[in-house]
C-alpha positions as CSV (number, residue, x, y, z in Angstrom):
1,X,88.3,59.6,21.3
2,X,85.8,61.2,23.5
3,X,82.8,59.7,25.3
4,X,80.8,61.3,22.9
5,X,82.1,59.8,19.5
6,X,82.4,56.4,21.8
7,X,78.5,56.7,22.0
8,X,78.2,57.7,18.6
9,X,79.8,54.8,17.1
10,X,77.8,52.1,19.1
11,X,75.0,53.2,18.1
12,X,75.8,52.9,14.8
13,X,77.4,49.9,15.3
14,X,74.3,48.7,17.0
15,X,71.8,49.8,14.3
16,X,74.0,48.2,11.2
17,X,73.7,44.9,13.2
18,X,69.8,45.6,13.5
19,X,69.6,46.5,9.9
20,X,71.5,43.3,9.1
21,X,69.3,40.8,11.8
22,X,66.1,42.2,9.3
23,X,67.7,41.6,6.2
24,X,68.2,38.3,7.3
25,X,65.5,37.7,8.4
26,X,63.7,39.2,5.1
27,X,66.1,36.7,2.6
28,X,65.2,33.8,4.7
29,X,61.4,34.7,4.3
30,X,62.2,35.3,0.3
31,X,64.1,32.0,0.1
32,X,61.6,29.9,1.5
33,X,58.7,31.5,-0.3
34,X,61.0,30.9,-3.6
35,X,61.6,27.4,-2.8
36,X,58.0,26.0,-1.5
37,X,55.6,28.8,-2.8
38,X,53.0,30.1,-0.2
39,X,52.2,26.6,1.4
40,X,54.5,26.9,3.9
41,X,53.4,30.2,4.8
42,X,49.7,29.5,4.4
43,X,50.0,26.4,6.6
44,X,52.0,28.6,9.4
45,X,49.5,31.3,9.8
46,X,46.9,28.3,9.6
47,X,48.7,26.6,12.4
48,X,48.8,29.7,14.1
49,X,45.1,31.0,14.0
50,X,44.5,27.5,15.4
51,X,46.4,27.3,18.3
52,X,45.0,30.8,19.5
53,X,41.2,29.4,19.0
């Protein structure tokens, strides 16, 4: 294996772990919104806007 196909696989390595954090993080998202509706999300971004003003 050469330092180029070493390179080559790392980043793919690296970008299916990337691709993998999002989906995560995007099922999480969809899981909570299934399970308590948009109050939970309306109440963070409320939370949120607050604590910046």
């Amino acid at each position: 294996m050469g330092p180029g196909q070493v390179e080559h696989q790392e980043r793919r390595v690296r970008t299916g772990l990337l691709a993998g954090a999002v989906l995560c993080l995007v099922a999480s998202g969809g899981l909570l919104w299934w399970r308590y509706g948009g109050a939970i999300f309306n109440d963070l971004v409320s939370t949120t806007l607050a604590w910046c003003l």
